[in-house]
C-alpha positions in Angstrom: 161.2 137.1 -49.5 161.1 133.2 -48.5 157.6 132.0 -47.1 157.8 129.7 -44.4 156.7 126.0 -45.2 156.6 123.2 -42.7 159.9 121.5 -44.2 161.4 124.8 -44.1 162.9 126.8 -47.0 160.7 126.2 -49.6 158.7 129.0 -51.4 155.3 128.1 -50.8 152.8 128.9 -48.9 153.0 127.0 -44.7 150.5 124.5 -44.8 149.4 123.0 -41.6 149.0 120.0 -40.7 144.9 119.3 -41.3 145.9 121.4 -44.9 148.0 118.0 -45.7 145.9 115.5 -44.3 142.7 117.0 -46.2 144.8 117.1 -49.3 146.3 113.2 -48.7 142.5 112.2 -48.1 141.7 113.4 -51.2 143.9 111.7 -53.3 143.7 108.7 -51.4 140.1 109.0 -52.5 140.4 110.1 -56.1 142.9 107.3 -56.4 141.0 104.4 -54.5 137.8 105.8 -56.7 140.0 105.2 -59.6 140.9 101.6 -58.8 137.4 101.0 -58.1 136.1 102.1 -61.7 138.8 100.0 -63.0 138.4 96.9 -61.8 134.4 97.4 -62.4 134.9 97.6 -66.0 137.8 94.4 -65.9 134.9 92.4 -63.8 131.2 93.5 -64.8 131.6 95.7 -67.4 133.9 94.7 -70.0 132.3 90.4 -70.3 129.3 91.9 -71.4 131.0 92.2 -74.8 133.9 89.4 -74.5 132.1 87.8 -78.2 132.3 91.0 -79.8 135.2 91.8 -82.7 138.2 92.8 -80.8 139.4 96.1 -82.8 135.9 98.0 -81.8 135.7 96.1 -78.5 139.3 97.2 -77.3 138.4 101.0 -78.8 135.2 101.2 -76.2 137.6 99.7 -73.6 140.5 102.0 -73.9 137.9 104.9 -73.9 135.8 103.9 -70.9 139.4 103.0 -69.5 140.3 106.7 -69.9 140.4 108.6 -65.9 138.7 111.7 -68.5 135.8 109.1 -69.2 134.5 109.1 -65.7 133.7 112.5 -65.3 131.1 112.2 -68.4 129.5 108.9 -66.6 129.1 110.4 -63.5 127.5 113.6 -64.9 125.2 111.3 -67.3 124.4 109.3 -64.1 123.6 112.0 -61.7 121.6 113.7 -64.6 119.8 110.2 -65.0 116.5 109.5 -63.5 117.7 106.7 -61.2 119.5 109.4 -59.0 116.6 111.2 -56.9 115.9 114.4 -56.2 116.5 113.6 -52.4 119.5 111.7 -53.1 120.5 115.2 -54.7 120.0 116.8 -52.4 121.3 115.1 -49.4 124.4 115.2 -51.7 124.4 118.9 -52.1 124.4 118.7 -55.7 121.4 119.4 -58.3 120.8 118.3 -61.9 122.3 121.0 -64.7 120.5 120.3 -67.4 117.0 121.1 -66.4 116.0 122.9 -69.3 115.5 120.4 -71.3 117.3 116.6 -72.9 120.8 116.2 -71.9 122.6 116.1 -75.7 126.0 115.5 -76.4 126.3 119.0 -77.1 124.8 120.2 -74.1 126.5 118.1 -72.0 129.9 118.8 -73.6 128.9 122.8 -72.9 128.2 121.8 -68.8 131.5 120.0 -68.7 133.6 121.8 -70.9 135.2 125.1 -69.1 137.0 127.9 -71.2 137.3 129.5 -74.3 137.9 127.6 -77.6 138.3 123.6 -78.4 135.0 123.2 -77.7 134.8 121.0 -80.7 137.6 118.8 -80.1 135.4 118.1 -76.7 131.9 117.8 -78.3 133.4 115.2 -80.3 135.3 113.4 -77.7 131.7 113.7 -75.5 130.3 112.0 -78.5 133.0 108.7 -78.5 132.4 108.4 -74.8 128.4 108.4 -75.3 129.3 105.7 -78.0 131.2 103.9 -75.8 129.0 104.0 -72.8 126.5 102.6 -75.3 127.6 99.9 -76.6 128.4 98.4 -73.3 124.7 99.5 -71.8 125.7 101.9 -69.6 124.1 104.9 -71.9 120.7 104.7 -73.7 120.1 107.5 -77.0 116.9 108.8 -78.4 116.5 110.9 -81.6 114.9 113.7 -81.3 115.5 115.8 -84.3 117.5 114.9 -86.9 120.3 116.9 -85.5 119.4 116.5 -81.8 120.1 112.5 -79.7 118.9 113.0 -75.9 121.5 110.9 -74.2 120.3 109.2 -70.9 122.4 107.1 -68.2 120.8 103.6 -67.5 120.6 101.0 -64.8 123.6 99.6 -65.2 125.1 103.0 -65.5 123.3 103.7 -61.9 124.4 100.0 -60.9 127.9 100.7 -61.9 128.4 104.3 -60.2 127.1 102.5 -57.2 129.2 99.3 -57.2 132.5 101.8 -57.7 131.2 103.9 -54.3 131.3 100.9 -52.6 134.6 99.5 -54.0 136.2 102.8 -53.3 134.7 103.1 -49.9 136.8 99.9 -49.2 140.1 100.9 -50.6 140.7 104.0 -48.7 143.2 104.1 -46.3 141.4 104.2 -42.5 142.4 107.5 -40.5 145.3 106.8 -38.0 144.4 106.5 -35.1 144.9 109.8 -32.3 145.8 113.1 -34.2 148.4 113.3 -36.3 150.0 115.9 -34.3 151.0 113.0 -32.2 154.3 112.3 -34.3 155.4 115.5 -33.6 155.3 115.5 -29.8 158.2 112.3 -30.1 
């Protein structure tokens, strides 16, 4: 049995019109907040460390570079002490780790969904944390021989901020009337 879509014959599901604006807004969004961390690292990020040797400089690049890096910073960031509990909450988000130090291991356990390859990830948490390190953005204390508390830092928090603001300016502004107007012609 065919399911109506708005082109007509398709097989999915009809989707109206605010169903494809809200999903067009948020790629325009994830996209726009994409460009934003970009060029942060290319512009503030990335001179920090322009002396450095170039084979462990361009590693930490290409992995901070990595779309699957984000995720990590902004979890370290909002977990950071710089991000208030009203901020929080006017966000409609709360801090995860609240039992205790945020670890590589318990981070990789909050972000890491599904069964199995939870090693793979532990270790991958572990190059970002490097990576966000050497370039300031992620402070480490020992706690046990076995256990590093991982903690995001100012310019961590000064970063995720300038990116907001970036990506606030690159998305696309609404059109202006309803969108239902272009069917009406």
């Amino acid at each position: 049995m065919a399911v109506r879509t708005e082109g007509g014959g398709g097989k999915g599901p009809f989707l109206g019109h605010n169903d494809v604006a809200a999903a067009l807004s948020a790629s325009a969004a994830y996209f726009a907040l994409a460009q934003a961390y970009q060029e942060e690292l290319e512009q503030t990020i990335y001179p920090l460390r322009a002396s450095d040797p170039a084979k462990p400089r361009l590693a930490a690049q290409r992995l901070l570079a990595s779309l699957n890096t984000l995720p990590v910073l902004q979890f370290i960031w909002k977990e950071s002490p710089f991000v208030t509990q009203g901020a929080l909450g006017i966000a409609g988000v709360a801090r995860l780790a609240q039992g205790g130090p945020l670890t590589t291991h318990g981070l990789t356990m909050l972000l890491h969904a599904g069964p199995g390859g939870a090693g793979a990830a532990v270790k991958r948490v572990a190059r970002i944390v490097r990576a966000g390190q050497a370039y300031g953005l992620i402070e480490t204390h020992r706690l046990r021989e076995k256990m590093v508390e991982i903690a995001g830092t100012r310019a961590l928090h000064d970063l995720m901020l300038r990116v907001r603001t970036g990506q606030a300016l690159k998305l696309p502004l609404p059109p202006a009337g309803d969108a239902r107007e272009d069917d009406a012609a």
